[in-house]
C-alpha positions as CSV (number, residue, x, y, z in Angstrom):
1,X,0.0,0.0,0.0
2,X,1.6,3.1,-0.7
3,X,1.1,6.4,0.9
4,X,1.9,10.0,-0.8
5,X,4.5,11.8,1.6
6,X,6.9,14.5,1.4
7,X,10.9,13.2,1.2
8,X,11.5,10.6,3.6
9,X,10.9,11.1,7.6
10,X,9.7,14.4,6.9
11,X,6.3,15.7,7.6
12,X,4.1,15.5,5.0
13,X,2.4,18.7,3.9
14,X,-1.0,17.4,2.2
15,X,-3.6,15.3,3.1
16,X,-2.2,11.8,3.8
17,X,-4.5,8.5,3.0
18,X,-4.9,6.1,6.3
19,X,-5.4,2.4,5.9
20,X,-6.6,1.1,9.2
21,X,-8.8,3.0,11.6
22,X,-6.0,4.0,14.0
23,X,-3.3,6.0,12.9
24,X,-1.1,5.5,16.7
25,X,1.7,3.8,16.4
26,X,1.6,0.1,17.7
27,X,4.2,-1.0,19.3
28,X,4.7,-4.7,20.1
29,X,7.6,-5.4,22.4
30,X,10.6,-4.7,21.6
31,X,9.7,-2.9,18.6
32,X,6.9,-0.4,17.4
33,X,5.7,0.4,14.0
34,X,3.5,3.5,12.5
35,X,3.7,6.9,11.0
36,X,0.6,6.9,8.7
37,X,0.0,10.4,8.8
38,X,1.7,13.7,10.5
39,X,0.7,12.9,13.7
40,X,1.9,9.3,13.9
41,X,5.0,10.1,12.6
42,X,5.6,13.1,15.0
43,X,4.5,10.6,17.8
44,X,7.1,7.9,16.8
45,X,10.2,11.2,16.8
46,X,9.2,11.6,19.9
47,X,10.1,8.2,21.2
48,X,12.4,7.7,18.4
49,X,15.3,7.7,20.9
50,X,14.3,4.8,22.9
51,X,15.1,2.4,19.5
52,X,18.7,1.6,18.1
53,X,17.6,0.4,14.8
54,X,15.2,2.4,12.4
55,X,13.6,1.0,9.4
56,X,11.7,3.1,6.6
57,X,9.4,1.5,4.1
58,X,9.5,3.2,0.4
59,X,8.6,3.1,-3.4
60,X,11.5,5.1,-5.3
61,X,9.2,7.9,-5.9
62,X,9.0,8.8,-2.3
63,X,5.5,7.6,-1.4
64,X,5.4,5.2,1.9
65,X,4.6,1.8,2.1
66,X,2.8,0.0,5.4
67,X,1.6,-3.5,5.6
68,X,5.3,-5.0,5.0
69,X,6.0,-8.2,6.2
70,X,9.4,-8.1,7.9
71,X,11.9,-10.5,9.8
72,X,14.5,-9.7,12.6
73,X,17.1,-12.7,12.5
74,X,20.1,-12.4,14.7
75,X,23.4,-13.3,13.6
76,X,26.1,-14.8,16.3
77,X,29.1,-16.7,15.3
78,X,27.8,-18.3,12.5
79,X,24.3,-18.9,13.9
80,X,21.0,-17.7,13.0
81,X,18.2,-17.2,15.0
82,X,15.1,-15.0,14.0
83,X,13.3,-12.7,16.7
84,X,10.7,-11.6,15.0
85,X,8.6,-12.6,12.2
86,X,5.7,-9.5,11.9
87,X,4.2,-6.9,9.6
88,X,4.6,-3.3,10.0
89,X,1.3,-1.5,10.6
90,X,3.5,2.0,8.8
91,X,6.3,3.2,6.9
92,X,8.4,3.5,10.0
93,X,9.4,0.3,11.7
94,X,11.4,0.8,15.0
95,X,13.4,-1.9,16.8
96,X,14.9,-1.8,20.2
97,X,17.5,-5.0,19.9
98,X,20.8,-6.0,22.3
99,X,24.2,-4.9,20.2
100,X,25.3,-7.1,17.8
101,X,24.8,-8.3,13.9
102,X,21.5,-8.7,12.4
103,X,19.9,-9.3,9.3
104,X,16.1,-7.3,8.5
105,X,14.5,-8.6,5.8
106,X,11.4,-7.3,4.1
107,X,8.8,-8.2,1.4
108,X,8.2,-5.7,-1.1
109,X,6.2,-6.4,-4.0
110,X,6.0,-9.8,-3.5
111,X,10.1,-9.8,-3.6
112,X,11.7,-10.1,-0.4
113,X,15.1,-7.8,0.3
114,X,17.8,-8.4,3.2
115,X,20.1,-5.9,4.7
116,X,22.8,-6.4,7.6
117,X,22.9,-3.6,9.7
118,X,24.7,-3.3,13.5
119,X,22.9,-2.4,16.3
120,X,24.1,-0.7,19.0
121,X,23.2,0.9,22.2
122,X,20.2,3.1,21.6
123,X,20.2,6.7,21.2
124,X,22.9,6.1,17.7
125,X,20.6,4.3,15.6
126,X,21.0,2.4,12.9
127,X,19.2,3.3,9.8
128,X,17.9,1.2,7.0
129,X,15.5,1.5,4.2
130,X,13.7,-1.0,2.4
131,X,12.4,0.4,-1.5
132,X,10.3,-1.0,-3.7
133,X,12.3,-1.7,-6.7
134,X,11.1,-0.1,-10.0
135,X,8.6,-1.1,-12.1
């Protein structure tokens, strides 16, 4: 689903279109996910802070996506374990995750992506964005 928005993480001037009935952010854990909307995304800066890894969702032309499935899988001296296996309810998907190595993967399009990214303690985040690939 995409959503029309200014350049990425900033406020959108126009009218934005909401796709579920509650535009807060939802957070679930660990992590929290949102930002349909100027309010929702001022809400998640707020506690933007608290989260050492932060994921936007994207099409090329700037619009956001929400309803991305994602996956969190930890990577430790050659072991992988996943931590999470969700969907985002917005563009902005925000993970609070012990330092180390990880890989995020999302599906986009029906193609999923991977990046590596390192986490660390929270207040330096680590920032990664998933974009639908061109059509």
């Amino acid at each position: 689903i995409a959503l029309p928005c200014a350049p990425l993480l900033a406020a959108a001037a126009g009218d934005v279109t909401r796709v579920n009935t509650t535009s807060a952010p939802q957070e679930q854990g660990a992590w929290m996910s949102g930002g349909i909307g100027d309010e929702a995304r001022e809400e998640m800066r707020k506690v933007a802070a608290a989260y050492n890894v932060h994921v936007v969702f994207s099409e090329q032309r700037g619009s956001y996506l929400a309803g991305i499935p994602f996956t969190v899988t930890r990577l430790a001296r050659g072991n992988r374990q996943q931590i999470y296996a969700a969907v985002s309810d917005g563009p902005l998907l925000y993970l609070k995750l012990p330092p180390g190595s990880y890989q995020i993967a999302a599906e986009i399009d029906g193609v999923w992506q991977s990046q590596h990214v390192q986490a660390g303690a929270p207040g330096s985040a680590a920032k990664v964005s998933f974009m639908a690939k061109a059509r």
